[in-house]
C-alpha positions as a printed NumPy array, in Angstrom:
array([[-10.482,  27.911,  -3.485],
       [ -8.279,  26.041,  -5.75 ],
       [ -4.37 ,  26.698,  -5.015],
       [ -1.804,  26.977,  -7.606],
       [  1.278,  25.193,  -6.465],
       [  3.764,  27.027,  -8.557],
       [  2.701,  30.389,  -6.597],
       [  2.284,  29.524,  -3.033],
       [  1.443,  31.857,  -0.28 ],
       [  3.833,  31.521,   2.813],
       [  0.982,  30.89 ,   5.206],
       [  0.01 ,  28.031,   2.356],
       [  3.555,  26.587,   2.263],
       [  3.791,  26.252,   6.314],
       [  1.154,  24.594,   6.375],
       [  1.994,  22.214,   3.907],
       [  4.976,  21.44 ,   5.349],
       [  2.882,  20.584,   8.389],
       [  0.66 ,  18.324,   7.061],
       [  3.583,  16.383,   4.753],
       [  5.263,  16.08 ,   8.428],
       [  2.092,  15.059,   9.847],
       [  2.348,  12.362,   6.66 ],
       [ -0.291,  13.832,   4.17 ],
       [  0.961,  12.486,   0.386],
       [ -0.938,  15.277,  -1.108],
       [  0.399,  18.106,   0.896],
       [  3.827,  16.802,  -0.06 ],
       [  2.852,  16.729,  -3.394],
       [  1.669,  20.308,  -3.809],
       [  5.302,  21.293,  -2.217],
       [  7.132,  18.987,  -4.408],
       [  5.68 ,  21.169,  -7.356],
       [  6.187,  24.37 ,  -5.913],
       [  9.587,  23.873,  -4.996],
       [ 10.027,  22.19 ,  -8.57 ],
       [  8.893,  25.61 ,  -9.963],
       [ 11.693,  27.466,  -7.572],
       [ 13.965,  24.66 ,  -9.116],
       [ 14.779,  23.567,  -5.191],
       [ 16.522,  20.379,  -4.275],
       [ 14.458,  19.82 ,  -1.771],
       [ 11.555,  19.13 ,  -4.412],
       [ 12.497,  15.803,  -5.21 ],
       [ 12.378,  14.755,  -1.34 ],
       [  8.78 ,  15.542,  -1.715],
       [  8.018,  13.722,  -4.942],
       [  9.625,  10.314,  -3.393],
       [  7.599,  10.76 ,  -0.198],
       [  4.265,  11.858,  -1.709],
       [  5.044,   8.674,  -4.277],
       [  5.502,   6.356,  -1.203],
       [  2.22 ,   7.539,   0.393],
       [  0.115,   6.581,  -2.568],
       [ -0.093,   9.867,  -4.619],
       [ -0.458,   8.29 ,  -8.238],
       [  0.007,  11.387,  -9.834],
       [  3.708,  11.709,  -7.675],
       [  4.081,   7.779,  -8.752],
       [  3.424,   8.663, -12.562],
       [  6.279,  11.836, -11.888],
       [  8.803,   9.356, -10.139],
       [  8.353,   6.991, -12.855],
       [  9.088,   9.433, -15.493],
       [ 12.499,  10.013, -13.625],
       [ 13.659,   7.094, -13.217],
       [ 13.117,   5.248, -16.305],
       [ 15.577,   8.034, -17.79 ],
       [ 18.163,   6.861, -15.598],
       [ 21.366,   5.721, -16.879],
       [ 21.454,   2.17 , -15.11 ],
       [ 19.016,  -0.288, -16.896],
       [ 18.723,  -2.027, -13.662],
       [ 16.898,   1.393, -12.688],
       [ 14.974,   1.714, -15.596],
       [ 13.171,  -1.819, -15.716],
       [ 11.879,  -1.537, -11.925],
       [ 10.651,   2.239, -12.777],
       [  7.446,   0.42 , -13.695],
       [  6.651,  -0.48 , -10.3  ],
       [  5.763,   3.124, -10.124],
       [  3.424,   3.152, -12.908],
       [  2.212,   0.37 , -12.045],
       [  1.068,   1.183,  -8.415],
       [ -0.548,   4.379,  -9.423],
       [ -2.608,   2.53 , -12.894],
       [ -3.502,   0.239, -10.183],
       [ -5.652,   3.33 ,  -8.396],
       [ -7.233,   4.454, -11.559],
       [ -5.079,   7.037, -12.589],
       [ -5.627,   7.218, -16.381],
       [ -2.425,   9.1  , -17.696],
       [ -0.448,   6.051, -15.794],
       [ -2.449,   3.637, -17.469],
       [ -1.68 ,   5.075, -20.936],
       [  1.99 ,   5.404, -19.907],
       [  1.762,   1.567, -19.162],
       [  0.623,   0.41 , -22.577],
       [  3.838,   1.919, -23.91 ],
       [  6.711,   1.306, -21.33 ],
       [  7.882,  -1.754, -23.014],
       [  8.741,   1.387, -26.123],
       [  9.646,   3.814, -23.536],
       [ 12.621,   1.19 , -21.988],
       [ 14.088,   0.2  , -25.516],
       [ 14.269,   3.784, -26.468],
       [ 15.738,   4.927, -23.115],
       [ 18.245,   1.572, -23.517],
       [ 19.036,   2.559, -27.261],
       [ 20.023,   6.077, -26.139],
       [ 22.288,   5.413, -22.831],
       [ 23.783,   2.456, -25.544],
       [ 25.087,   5.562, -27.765],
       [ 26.382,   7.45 , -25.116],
       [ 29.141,   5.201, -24.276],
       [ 30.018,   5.334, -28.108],
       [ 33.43 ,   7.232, -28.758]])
C-alpha cells in the first residue's frame, strides 16, 4: 500500500513520529511533507533531520531553501546539499547540479536589487 503523505491517517502519523524518533530519515521525511501540506512549522524540523540522515530527496528540498536565502554566505554552501544527495544517485539533484553555478548568480542578482531604493 503506497501512502500519500499529504493525507495521513492518525495511526500513520504516530507511527511516523516513532520511527523519525527512533532515527528513520524516511519516516521523517513523509512527516516533513505532510505537515508541509498542513503548512506546520514543525515541517521544516523534519526536512533538516531527514536531510541529515541521508534522505537525498530531503537534501535536494533543503537545498532548494537555502540557496534562496538572503545571505550569499548561505547560498554558496547550499550545494553541499545537492551535492551529498547527487552523490547517492539521485537524478533530479544531479540535474540541479549542472545548473547551480546559474541558480547562485540569479539568486545573487535578485537579493542585489532588493537593497536598491
Amino acid at each position: 500500500m503506497k501512502l500519500d503523505p499529504w493525507h495521513l491517517a492518525p495511526q500513520h502519523v504516530k507511527s511516523f513520529e516513532h520511527y523519525a524518533r527512533a532515527g528513520d530519515g524516511y519516516s521523517a521525511w513523509m512527516l516533513h511533507n505532510y505537515y508541509a501540506h498542513q503548512h506546520d512549522a514543525r515541517a521544516d524540523e523534519y526536512l533538516l533531520f531527514a536531510a541529515k540522515k541521508g534522505v537525498p530527496e530531503a537534501q535536494c528540498s533543503y537545498y532548494s531553501i537555502l540557496v534562496q536565502n538572503p545571505d550569499r554566505k548561505v547560498r554558496e554552501n547550499a550545494v553541499i546539499w545537492l551535492k551529498k544527495a547527487a552523490a547517492q544517485g539521485y537524478a533530479p539533484a544531479k540535474e540541479d547540479l549542472k545548473c547551480h553555478d546559474d541558480v547562485l548568480r540569479l539568486a545573487s542578482k535578485r537579493h542585489e536589487g532588493s537593497h536598491k531604493p
